[in-house]
N, C-alpha and C positions, 0 to 999 in steps of 0.2 A: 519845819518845812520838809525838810529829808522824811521822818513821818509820816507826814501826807503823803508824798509821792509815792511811797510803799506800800500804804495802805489805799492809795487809788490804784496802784498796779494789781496790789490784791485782787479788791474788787475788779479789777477789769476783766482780769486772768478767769476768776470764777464766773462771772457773766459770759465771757467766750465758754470757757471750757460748758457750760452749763447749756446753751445754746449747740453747743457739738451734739452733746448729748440727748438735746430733745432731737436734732438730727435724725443722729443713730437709729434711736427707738423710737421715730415715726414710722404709723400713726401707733400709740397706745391707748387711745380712746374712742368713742364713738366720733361720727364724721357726720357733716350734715349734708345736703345737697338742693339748695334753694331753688325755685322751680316759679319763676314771674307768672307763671298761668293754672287756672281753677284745675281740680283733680278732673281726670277724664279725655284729656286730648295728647295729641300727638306728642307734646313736649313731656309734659307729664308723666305717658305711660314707656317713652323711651328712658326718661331719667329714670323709672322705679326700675327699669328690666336693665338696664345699664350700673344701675346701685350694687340691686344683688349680687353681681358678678364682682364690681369693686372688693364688697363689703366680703368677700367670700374669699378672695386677693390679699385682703391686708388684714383678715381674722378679726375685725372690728366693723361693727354694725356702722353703715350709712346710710341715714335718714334721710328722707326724703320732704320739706316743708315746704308745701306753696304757702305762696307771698303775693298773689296776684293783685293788680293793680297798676292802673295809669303807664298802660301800656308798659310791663314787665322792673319801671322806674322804682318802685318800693323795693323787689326784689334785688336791683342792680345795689342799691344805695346801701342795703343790708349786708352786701359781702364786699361794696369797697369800702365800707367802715369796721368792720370785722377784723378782729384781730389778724392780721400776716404772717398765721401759726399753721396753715393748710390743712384745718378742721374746719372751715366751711367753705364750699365748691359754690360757683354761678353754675347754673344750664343758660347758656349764653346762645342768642339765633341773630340773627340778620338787624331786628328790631334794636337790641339790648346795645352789640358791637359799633352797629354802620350806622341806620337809619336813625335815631334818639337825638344824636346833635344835630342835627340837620332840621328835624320835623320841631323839638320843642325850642323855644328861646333861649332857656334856664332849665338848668340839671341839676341837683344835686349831688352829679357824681361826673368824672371825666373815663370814659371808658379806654380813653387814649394813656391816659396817665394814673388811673385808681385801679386797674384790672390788667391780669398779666393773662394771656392762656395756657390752658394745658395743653388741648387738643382738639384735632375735628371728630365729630362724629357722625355726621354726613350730609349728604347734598339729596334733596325730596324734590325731583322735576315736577313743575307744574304745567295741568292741559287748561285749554278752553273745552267748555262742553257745553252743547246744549241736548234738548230730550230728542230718542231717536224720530217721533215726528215733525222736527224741525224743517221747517226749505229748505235750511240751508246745509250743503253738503262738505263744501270748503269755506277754508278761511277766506280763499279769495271772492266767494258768495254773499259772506256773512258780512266783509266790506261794505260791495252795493251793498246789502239788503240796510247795513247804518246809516247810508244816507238819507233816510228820510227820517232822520232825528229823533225816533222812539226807541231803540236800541238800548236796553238796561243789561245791567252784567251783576253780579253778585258775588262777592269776597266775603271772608270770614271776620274781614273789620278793618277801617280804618288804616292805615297808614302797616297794614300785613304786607308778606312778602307778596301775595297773591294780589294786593291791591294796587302796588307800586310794579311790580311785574305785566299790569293791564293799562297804567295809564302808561307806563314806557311803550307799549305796544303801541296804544293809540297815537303816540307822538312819533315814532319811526314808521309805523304801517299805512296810517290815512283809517285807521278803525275811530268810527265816534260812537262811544257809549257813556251811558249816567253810571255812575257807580250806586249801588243799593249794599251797604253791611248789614253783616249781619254779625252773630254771638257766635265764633265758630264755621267749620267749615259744616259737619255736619247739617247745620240749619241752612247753610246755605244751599247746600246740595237739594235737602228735601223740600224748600219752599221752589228748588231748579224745576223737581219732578213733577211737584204740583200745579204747575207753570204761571206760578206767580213772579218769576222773572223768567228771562229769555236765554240768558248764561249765566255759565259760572266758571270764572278760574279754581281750580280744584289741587291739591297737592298729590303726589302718589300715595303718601299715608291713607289718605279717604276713598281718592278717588280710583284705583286698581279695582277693587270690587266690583263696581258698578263697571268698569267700561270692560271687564273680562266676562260677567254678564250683560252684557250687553244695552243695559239699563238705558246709555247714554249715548249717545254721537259726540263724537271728540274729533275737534278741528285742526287742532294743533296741539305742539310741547313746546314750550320758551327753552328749551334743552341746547345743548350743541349739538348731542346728537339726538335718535330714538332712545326712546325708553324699551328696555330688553322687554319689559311685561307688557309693551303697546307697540311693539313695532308696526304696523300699520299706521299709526298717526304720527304724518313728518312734522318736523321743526320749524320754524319761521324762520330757524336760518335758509334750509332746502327750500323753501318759499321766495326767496331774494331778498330776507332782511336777515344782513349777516350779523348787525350790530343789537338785533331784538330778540337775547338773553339773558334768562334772570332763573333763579331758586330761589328755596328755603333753605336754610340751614342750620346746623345746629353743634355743638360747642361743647365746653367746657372751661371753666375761668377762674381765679381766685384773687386775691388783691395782690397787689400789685409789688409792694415788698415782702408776698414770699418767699423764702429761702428757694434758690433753685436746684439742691439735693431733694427739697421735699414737693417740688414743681416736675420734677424726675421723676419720684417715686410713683404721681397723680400718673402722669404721662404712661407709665408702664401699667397701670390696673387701668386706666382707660382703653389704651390698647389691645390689652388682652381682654377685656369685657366686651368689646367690638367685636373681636377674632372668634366668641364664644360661637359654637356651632349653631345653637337654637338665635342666636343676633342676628348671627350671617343667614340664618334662613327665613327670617323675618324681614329681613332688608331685602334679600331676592326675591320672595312672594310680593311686596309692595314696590321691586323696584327701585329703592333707596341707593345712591352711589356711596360709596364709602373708601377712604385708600387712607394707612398709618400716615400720620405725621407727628412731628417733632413739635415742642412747644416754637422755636422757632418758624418753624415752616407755617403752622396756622396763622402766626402772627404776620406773614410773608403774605398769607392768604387772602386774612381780614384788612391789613393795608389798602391789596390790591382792590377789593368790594369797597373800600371806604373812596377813595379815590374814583372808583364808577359812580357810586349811588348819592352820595352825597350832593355833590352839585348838581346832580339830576334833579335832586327833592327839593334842592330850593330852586332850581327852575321851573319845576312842576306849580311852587306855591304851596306844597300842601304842608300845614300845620297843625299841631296837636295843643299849643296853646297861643295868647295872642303876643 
């Protein structure tokens, strides 16, 4: 018996100490960076330009693999069954953290209890826009002009931040419109200009271009405040709906029993990859809010969105399965 207990202290001793050691010397290998949506969009090409700067930080290449699918749920389910060794990162938004429990029945994953965060990476204001030969000038315009029940709006899809951001409008402001998705904000913006719909919720990532050319008449920002790159288009709150705010956002996650020395280490090459000078002038050119946070504070953050949206979406009704 004495034996045994010796030889479990052994082994425990070596498992601790050996566990210290992957510590220490994280990362020593390549790092992955799981990304819920097709290459080419807004999530996507932040996480590859957010990589680089990581991988460049911890002298070890991180890859970047989409996993797209059933609204970003394949990818979530991949890094909360993932080993809890912080070699492979979630790109975590609104959908992934908040929106998921609420919209599907059944998850294969609990993002309350399987996923821990690293960090923020930022806040994307979203406008209404429609083409600049529109009637309508204001938001308070484009109300009347809803009432006569033909009023289409177009999001980049289902149960997005831009979608759930239009029907909270609709339910605080007295706006009625049909929703139209689409693949993407892109597609939606250009079936806006071809005016095969009437509007479109647009994020800053896309939509900065076009309302700095002038492309587009832009009625409002769901923001608290202006967007520095649109200040001429006020708020809904400046409108008299103080409570009709909403973003995108975007993240960083890993499972949930990772070590928090190597939840630290994540946290400080994400910050510094944010802080990069060509980040910071990418996020000014579109607009993108951004401020350091702590793995704690994001998780202070995504609480407080889970606690808005949540019972929003199941008062809204809207669901992603039956």
């Amino acid at each position: 018996m004495l034996a045994q207990r010796v030889l479990a202290g052994v082994a425990a001793g070596t498992a601790m100490g050996g566990a210290a050691l992957a510590q220490a010397t994280y990362p020593d290998r390549a790092l992955r960076l799981v990304v819920g949506y097709p290459p080419g969009g807004a999530s996507d090409l932040f996480a590859r330009l957010l990589a680089t700067h990581m991988a460049s930080r911890f002298g070890q290449s991180v890859v970047v693999e989409n996993r797209p699918g059933g609204g970003a749920v394949l990818a979530s389910e991949t890094v909360a069954r993932a080993p809890a060794d912080g070699y492979t990162i979630l790109h975590v938004d609104n959908g992934i953290l908040t929106y998921n429990p609420a919209l599907y029945g059944r998850l294969p994953y609990d993002p309350d209890r399987d996923l821990t965060g690293i960090g923020f990476i930022g806040r994307f204001p979203l406008f209404l826009m429609v083409r600049p030969d529109h009637t309508a000038n204001t938001f308070a315009e484009m109300v009347t002009r809803s009432k006569n029940g033909t009023l289409s709006y177009a999001s980049p899809g289902v149960a997005s931040p831009h979608h759930l951001a239009m029907e909270m409008a609709k339910r605080r402001t007295g706006l009625e419109a049909s929703h139209v998705p689409y693949r993407g904000t892109p597609a939606a913006v250009q079936d806006l200009l071809a005016g095969n719909v009437e509007c479109a919720v647009v994020d800053c990532a896309t939509g900065t271009p076009y309302i700095a050319a002038g492309r587009v008449k832009t009625l409002c920002c769901f923001s608290e405040v202006r967007s520095p790159t649109a200040q001429q288009v006020p708020t809904l709150r400046e409108l008299g709906f103080g409570n009709a705010v909403a973003y995108g956002w975007q993240g960083m996650s890993v499972a949930a029993a990772t070590p928090a020395p190597m939840v630290a280490k994540l946290n400080e090459a994400l910050l510094a990859a944010v802080a990069a000078a060509d980040v910071q002038a990418r996020f000014r050119d579109l607009g993108i809010e951004n401020r350091a946070s702590t793995p704690a504070e994001f998780a202070a953050f995504v609480a407080q969105e889970n606690a808005e949206w949540r019972p929003l979406i199941r008062e809204l009704g809207i669901k992603l399965d039956s």
